[in-house]
C-alpha positions in Angstrom: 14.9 41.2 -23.1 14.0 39.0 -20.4 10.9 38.5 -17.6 9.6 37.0 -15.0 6.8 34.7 -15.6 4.6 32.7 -13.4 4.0 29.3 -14.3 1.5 26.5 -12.5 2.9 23.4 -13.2 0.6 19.6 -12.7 3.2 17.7 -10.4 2.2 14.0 -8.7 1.9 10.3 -9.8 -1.0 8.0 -10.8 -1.9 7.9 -7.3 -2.9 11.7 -6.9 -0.8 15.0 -7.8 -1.6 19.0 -7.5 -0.7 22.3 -9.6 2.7 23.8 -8.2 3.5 27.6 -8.7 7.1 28.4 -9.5 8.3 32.1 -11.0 10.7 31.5 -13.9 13.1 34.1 -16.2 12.0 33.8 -19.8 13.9 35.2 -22.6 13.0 36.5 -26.3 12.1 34.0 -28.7 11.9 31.0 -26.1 8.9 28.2 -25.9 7.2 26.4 -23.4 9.8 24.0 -23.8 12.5 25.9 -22.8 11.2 27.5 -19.8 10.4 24.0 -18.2 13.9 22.5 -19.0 14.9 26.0 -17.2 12.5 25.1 -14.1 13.8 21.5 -14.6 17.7 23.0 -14.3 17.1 25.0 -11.6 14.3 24.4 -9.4 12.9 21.5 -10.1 15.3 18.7 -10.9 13.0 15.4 -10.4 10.2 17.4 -12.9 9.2 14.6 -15.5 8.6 16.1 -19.0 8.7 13.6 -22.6 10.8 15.3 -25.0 13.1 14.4 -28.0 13.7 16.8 -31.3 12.1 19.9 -29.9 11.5 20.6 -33.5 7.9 20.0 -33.5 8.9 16.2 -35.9 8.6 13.4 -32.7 5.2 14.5 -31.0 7.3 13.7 -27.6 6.5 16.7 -26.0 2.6 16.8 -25.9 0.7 18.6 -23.0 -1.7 21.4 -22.0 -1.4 25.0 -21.9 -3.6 26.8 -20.2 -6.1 24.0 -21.1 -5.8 24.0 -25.0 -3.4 20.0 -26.4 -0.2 21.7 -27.7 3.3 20.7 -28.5 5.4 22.5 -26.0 8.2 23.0 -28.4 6.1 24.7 -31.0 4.5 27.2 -28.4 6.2 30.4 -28.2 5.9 32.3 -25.0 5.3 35.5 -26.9 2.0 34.5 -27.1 0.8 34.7 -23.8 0.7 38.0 -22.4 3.1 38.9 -19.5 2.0 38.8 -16.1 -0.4 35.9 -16.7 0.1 32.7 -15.0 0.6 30.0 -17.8 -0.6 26.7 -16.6 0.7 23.8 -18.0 -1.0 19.5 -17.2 -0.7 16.6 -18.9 -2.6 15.5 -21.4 -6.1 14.5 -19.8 -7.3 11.6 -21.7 -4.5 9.7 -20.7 -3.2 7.9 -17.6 -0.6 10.5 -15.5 2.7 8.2 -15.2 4.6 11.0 -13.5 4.1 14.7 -13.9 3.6 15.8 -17.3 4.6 12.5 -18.9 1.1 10.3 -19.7 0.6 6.8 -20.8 -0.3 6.7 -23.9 -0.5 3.1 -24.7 -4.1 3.0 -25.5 -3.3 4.5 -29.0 -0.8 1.6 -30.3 -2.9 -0.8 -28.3 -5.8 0.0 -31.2 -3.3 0.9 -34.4 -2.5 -2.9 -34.0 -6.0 -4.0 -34.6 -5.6 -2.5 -37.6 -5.0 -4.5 -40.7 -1.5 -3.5 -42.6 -1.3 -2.7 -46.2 -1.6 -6.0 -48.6 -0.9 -5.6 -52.0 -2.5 -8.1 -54.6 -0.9 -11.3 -54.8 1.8 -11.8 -57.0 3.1 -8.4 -57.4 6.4 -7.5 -58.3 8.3 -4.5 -57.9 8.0 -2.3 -60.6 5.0 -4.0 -62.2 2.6 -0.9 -61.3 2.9 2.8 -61.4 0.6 4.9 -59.0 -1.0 8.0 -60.3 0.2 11.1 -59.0 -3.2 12.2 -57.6 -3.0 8.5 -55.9 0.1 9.4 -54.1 -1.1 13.0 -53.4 -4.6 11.8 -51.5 -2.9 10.1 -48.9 0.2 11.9 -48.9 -1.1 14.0 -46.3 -1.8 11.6 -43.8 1.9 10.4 -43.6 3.2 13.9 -42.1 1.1 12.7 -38.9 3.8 12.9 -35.8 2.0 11.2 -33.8 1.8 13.2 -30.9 -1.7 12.3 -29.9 -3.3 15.8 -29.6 -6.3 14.9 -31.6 -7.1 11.6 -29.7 -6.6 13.5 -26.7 -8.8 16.7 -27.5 -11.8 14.3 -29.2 -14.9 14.5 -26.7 -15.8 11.3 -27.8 -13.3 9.5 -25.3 -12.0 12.7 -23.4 -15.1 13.6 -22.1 -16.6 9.1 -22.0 -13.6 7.3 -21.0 -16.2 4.2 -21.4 -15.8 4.6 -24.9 -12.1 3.8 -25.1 -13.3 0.1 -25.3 -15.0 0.9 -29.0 -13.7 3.7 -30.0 -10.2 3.9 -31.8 -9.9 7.3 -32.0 -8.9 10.1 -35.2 -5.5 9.6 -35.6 -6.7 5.3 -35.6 -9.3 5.7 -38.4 -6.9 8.4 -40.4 -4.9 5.3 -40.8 -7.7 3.4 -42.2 -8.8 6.2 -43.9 -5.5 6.5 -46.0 -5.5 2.5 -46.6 -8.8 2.1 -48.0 -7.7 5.5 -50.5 -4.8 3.6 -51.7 -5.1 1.8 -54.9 -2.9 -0.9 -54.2 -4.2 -1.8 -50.7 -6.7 -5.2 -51.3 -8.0 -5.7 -47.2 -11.6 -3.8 -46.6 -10.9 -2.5 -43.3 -14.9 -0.7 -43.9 -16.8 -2.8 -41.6 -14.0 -3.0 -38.9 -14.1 1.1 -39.0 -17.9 0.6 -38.3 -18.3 -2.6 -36.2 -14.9 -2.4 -34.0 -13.3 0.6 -34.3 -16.2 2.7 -33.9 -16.2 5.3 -37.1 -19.7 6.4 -35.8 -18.8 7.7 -32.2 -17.3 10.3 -34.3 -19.5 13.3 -34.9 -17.4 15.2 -36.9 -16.7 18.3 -34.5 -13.2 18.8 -36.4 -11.6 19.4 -33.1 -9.3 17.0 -33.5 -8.5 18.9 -36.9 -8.1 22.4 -34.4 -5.3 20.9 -32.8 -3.0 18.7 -35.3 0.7 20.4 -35.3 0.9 19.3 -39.2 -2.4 20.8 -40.2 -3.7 17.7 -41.5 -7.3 18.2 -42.4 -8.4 14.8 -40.3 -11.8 15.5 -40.2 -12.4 16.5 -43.6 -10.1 14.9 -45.7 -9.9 11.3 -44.2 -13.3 10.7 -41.2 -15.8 12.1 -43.6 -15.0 10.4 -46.5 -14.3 6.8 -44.3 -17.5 7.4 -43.3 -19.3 8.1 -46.7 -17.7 4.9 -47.7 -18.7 2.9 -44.8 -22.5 4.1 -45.3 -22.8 3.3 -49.1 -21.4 -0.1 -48.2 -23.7 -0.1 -45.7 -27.3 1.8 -47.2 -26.9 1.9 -51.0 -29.7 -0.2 -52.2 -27.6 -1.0 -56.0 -24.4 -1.5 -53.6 -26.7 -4.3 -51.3 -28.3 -5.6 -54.4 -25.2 -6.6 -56.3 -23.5 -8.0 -53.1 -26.8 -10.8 -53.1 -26.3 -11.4 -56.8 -24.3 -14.8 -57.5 -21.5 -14.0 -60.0 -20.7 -16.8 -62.4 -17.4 -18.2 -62.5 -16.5 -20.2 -65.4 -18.4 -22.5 -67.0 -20.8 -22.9 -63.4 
């Protein structure tokens, strides 16, 4: 059964831009989503929105509802109580292009700094079997849809856009993260997490862990244990000691 629901939509440019009111019918089982392509049908043609699968897979459709980084596709309109205005801006972290749509090339700007995967030389397919448990630690990581909620919603360079120079972000140092767990991988991205891409702005606030679509425990299972890495490397005494002791090589 249908109703009529208010919705305050962010509308404007780079330049400058303003929440717009429109009333809209919604209908059982419908999402976000689906009441904007409706505004975007019938009132509203010019409205920009990012979309693709609607299946909650391409992380087109990011945004803010009622303040909180969602995927419009994956949030139902059931859970907002009737009556209630449902607000809905683009993502804040990010530069408006037009509407609801952001740019969002910060992100890919600082993947590319990091180094890919580089097996040991020489090789071939077939010559190494990974572990089960090798596969499983990082599996995880590889469901990321990259939607960009949790580099949006981390205070670090939400609330300090200075700190976009340094900082690379969660979903950045996830990537790392799974490198540096995989048993094949031979680059030590450690120092670069620390010294460039800025593995301590993070405080571990897991907030960008409160808002990943795929449940991926960023926080926990990939910053944390970066960072335990990157501080034995850095403060274990035995670690330190064995990096200053010359290892023979032959018959030196």
């Amino acid at each position: 059964m249908g109703y009529q629901a208010s919705f305050r939509i962010w509308r404007g440019d780079k330049g400058d831009g303003s929440l717009k009111d429109y009333t809209v019918e919604v209908n059982d089982g419908e999402v976000i989503l689906d009441v904007l392509h409706r505004i975007q049908a019938e009132q509203e043609n010019d409205l920009a929105i990012r979309w693709n699968c609607k299946a909650g897979k391409c992380g087109s459709c990011s945004a803010e509802v009622n303040g909180k980084p969602r995927l419009m596709c994956l949030t139902r309109m059931n859970i907002f109580p009737e009556g209630e205005p449902i607000t809905v801006t683009p993502l804040r972290t990010f530069p408006v292009i037009r509407d609801l749509v952001t740019d969002v090339h910060f992100n890919y700007d600082k993947a590319r700094e990091v180094p890919a995967f580089q097996p040991p030389e020489g090789l071939k397919p077939g010559e190494y079997r990974m572990q089960q448990e090798d596969v499983a630690r990082s599996q995880e990581f590889r469901k990321c849809i990259e939607c960009f909620l949790c580099q949006n919603t981390c205070h670090a360079i939400r609330d300090h856009e200075d700190n976009m120079a340094n900082f690379a972000g969660p979903r950045v140092l996830m990537r790392v993260a799974e490198l540096d767990m995989h048993p094949l991988d031979t680059v030590d991205r450690r120092k670069q997490a620390q010294d460039v891409l800025g593995l301590s702005y993070c405080n571990i606030t897991k907030c960008c862990t409160e808002v990943c679509p795929e449940h991926i425990k960023i926080t926990d299972n990939a910053l944390i244990p970066l960072k335990e890495r990157v501080v034995d490397d850095k403060y274990d005494p035995v670690r330190w000691l064995g990096s200053k002791i010359r290892v023979r090589k032959g018959d030196e």
